[in-house]
BAPA-662584 format. One record per residue (C-alpha): residue in three letters; y, z, x. Coordinates in pm, whole numbers, plus 50000, padded with zeros to 5 digits. Example, Ala and Ser with C-alpha at 12.3 -4.5 7.8 and 13.67 -1.06 7.14 Angstrom:
BAPA-662584
Ala495505078051230Ser498945071451367
***
This chain:
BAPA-662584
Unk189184472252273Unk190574495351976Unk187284516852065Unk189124524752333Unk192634533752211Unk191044551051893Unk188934575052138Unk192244581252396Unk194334589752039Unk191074614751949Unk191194630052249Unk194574633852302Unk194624611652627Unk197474593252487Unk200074608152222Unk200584586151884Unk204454586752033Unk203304573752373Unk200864547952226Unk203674539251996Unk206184535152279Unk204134514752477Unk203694486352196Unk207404485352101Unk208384482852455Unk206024456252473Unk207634436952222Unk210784444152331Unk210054424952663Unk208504398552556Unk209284392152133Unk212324373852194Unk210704348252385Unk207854345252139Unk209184353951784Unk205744366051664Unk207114385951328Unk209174382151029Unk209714417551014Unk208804444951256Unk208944485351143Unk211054509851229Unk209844525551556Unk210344561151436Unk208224557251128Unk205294542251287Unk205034570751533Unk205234594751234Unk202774573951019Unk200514572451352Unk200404612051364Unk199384615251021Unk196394589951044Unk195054603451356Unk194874639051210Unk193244624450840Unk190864603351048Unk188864568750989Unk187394541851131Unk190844525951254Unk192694560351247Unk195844557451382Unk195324520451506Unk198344495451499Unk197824463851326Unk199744431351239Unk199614415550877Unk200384375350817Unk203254377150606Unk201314363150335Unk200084394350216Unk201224420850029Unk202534448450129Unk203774477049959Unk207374483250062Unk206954459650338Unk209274426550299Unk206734399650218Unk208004367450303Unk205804337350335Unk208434323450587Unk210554312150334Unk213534315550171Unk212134308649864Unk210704343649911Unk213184361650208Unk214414390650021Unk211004402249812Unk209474435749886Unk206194438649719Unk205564465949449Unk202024467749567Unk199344464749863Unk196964439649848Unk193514451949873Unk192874446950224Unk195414463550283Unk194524492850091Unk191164492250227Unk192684494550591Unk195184522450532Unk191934541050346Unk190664538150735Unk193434551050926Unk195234517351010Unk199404514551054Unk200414483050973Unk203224475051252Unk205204445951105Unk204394413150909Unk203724379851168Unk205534346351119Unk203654317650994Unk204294281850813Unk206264281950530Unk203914291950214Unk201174285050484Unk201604247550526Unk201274233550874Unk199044237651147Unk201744249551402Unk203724278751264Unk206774254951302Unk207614250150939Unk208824288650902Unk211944291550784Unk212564325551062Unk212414296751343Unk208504288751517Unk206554312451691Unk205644299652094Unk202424306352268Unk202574328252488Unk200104312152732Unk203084285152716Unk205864289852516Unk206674258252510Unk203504252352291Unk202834261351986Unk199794290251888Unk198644267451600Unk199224275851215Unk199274287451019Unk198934323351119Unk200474313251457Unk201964348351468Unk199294368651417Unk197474351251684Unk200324354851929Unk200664390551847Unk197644395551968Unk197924372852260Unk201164388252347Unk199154424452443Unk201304434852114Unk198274449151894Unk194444447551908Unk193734437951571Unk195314413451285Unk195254397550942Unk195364362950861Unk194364338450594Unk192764302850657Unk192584276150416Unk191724248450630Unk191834262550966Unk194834288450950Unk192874312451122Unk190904295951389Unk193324270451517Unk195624293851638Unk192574319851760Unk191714284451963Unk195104279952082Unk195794315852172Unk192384326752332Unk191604355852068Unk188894355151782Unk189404345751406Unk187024345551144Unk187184327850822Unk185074343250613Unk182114331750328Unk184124322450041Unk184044356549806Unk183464383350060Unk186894392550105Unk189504400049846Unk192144373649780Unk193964398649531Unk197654401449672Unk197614374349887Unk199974348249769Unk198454314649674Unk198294281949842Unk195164263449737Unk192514289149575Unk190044269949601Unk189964270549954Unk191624299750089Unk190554332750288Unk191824363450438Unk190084371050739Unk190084392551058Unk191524384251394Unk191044403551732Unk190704400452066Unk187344406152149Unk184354397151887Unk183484433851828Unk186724442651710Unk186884413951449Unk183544426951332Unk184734463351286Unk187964446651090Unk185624419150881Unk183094453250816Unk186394470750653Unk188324443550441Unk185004426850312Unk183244435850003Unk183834428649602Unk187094437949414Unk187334435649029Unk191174424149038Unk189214393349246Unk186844374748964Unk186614351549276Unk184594379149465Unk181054382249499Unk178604417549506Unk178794418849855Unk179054449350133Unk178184452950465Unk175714482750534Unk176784486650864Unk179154468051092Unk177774436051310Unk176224439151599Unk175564420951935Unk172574393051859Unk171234383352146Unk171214341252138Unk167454331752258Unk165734311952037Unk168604303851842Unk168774269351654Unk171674247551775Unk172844216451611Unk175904198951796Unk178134178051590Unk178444150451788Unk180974131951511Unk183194159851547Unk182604159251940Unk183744123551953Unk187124128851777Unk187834155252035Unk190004150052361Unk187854143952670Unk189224177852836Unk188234195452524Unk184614184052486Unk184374192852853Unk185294226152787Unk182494226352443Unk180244209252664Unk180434239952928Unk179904261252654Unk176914245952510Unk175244245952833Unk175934283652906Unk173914287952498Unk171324265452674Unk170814291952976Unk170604317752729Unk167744304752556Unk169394289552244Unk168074254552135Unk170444229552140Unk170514194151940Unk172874168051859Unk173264158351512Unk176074149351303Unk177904162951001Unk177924128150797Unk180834121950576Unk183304132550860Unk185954111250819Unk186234116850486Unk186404153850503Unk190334156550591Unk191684133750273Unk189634153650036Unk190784184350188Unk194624176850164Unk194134156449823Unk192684190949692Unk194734215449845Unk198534196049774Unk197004196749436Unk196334231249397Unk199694237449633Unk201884220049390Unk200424241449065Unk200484276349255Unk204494270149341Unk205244256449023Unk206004293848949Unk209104295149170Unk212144282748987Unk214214307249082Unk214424323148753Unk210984340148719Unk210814344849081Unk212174335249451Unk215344325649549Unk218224319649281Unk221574311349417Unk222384280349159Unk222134296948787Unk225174275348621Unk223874239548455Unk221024225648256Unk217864240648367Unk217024209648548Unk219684215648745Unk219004249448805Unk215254243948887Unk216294216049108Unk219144227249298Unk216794267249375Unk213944246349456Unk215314220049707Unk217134247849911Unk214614275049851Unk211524253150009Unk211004234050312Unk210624196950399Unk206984204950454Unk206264225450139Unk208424197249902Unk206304174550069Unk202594186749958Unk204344200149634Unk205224161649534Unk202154150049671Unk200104171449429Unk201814169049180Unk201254125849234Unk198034134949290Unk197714149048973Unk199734132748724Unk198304104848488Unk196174074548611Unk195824092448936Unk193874120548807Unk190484104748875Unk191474082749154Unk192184111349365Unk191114144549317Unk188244138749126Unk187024115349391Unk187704141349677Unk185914169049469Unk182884146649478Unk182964139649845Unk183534178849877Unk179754179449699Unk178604154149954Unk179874172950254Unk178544208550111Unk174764191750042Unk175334173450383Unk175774207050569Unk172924227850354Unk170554199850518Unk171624207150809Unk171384245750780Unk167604242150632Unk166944231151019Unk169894250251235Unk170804284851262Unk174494273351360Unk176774240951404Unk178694238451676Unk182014223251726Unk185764225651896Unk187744244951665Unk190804221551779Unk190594178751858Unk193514191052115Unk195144210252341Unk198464233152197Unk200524204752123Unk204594212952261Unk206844222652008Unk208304190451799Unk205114169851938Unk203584171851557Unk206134185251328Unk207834153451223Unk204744131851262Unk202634147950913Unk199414126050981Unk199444137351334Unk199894171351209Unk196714163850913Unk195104155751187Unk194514183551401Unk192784199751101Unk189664177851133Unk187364200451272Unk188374232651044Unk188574220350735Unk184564217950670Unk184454250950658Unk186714254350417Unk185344225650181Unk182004241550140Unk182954276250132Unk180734286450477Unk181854306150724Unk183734298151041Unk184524316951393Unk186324306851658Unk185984321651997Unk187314312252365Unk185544287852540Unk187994282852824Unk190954269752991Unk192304233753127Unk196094242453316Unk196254272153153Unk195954263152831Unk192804277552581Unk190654259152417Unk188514275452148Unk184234267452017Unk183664263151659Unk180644284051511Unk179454275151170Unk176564293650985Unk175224292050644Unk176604310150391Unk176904345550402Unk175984345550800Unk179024361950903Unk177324389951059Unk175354365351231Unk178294348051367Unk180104380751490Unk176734390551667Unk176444357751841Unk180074359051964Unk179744397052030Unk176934385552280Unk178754354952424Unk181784366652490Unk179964392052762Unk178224358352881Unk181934336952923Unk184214367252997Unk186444355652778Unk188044384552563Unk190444412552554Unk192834380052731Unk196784385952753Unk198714364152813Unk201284367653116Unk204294363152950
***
């Protein structure tokens, strides 16, 4: 727990330098295997930086952390894990990040992900995939796959990732840590760079549920460079809430979409909420199986907008500058991106284009109104739906990554979330061979807090936290 670490750094226990030591060792040993970051600091600057936060003090002071390399960061390389974007350094922090080095936090290096954020495996990065390290063979899920396998890896305590349809908590259910996507508006989005607006949030990942409340309490609240942001603060950080009485509804059309060892695993995990005193009910979501098209109809749309931007004369890469500027655009854009991202670029912009218009995305917007009045039906009688965060288990590297629908896919359960703007957590709910499988909490909107508390308590129940994997 980073309680722990901050009060050995206090005390002196254990030296910035020696704390310091330990992690890069760490990687040493084991990063080669698992390719969690893009780019990783220079050793002798941490330490330094280190020193200087644990004397200034904070609520993280002196704590290492690992950013998705989606976000800004000030003199940091800022990638997106793509070429389009390989050599820019960021002018400016984004403001989670400012808000964490206000508390003491170090940022360590910046974690691989899917190109522009675009897959649901972390295989699509142009710095080569990121393994699991319960398997690496397996992929940690996408697209912050290397965040979550920092953490999994006994690297860091604490990370940042984003999640616009499951980002977040896939690879938090793949990699046996905790991920929280957060309301819609309680976290700045200022600085990270774009992939569907609409849809997307940063949002804390940890090891242990009381950690990714200390992280959500810090990075959450309204910023005025974010119009998207609501008035919003935390008075004080979430707590553990103990789960008796609590309303239960089951999604039993998600359920049934699931692989039989994974709803064994849920189903486990319902019954331990059962012998804690929570009420438990099935009901289902309605509208399921329209959830995923409207999702990837809205978000390719959005995608293919945001990245119109890069023609490599405004920004990203720009190796071709001699032709028309068709040529030009075409030749910096077609090496610059990936298969993946040219894919959901052209499919938005199809989307999009005349006599498809209304067909398409205004047709998924109103079955995004369906699912969002579905869900506040629900809420009016649950305190929290329950689900797998994943259909299935880490799928092996190259299993998904040339089949896209397959790959769509394994974003059923996540994307609801993300649709009607609620928030999310995933937390551990066990193993089968080794492999995690991760539980689904929804709440209403706003319940964060609520969520953290019930996973703060749980994860005392299960035993599953603070899990490294031996790699």
């Amino acid at each position: 727990m980073i309680s722990n670490i901050l009060e050995k750094l206090k005390t002196g226990n254990i030296t910035p330098e020696e704390y310091v030591e330990k992690t890069f060792e760490r990687i040493k040993k084991v990063e080669e295997k698992v390719n969690a970051f893009v780019t990783l600091r220079n050793k002798e600057e941490v330490i330094k930086e280190v020193e200087e936060k644990v004397k200034s003090g904070g609520r993280l002071a002196g704590s290492l952390i690992a950013i998705k390399d989606a976000i800004s960061t000030k003199g940091i390389r800022t990638t997106c894990s793509s070429l389009m974007l390989s050599d820019y350094v960021p002018p400016y922090d984004a403001t989670v990040i400012e808000k964490l080095k206000k508390e003491g936090a170090v940022i360590i290096g910046k974690t691989n992900m899917d190109e522009f954020a675009m897959g649901s495996t972390t295989e699509t990065s142009y710095f080569g995939p990121t393994r699991n390290p319960w398997d690496i063979d397996r992929t940690p899920g996408g697209s912050s796959g290397g965040s979550a396998a920092a953490l999994a890896a006994g690297y860091v305590e604490l990370a940042l990732g984003s999640d616009t349809g499951g980002s977040i908590r896939a690879p938090a259910a793949f990699t046996a840590t905790f991920g929280l996507k957060p309301s819609y508006g309680t976290v700045s989005r200022y600085g990270l760079i774009a992939y569907a607006n609409s849809l997307e949030q940063i949002g804390p990942m940890a090891k242990n549920a009381e950690d990714l409340g200390i992280l959500y309490s810090i990075i959450s609240g309204e910023d005025w460079r974010d119009a998207t942001t609501i008035k919003f603060s935390l008075e004080k950080e979430p707590s553990e809430i103990p789960v008796k009485g609590l309303r239960i509804g089951v999604l039993s059309d998600i359920m049934e979409m699931s692989d039989k060892v994974v709803k064994g695993s849920i189903e486990n995990m319902i019954n331990k909420f059962s012998s804690e005193g929570a009420t438990i009910d099935y009901t289902k979501l309605g509208y399921a199986e329209y959830a995923l098209p409207a999702y990837y109809i809205i978000a390719m749309s959005e995608a293919s907008s945001n990245l119109a931007r890069y023609d490599g004369v405004r920004y990203g890469f720009s190796k071709y500058n001699q032709g028309s500027w068709v040529e030009v655009y075409s030749k910096n854009r077609g090496e610059g991106f990936g298969k993946e991202v040219k894919r959901r670029i052209l499919l938005g912009s199809f989307i999009l284009s005349a006599g498809y218009y209304e067909q398409f995305y205004i047709r998924a917007l109103k079955v995004r109104r369906l699912i969002k009045s579905n869900l506040d039906q629900l809420f009016s009688k649950y305190d929290v739906l329950l689900s797998p965060t994943m259909p299935i288990l880490p799928p092996r590297l190259g299993e998904v990554i040339n089949d896209p629908v397959k790959m769509y896919a394994m974003d059923i359960n996540t994307v609801i979330a993300n649709l009607s703007a609620i928030p999310a957590l995933s937390m551990p709910a066990g193993f089968y061979n080794n492999l995690p499988i991760g539980v689904q909490m929804m709440g209403r909107y706003l319940s964060d807090s609520l969520l953290i508390g019930i996973s703060i308590y749980m994860e005392k129940v299960t035993n599953l936290y603070d899990l490294t994997a031996p790699t």
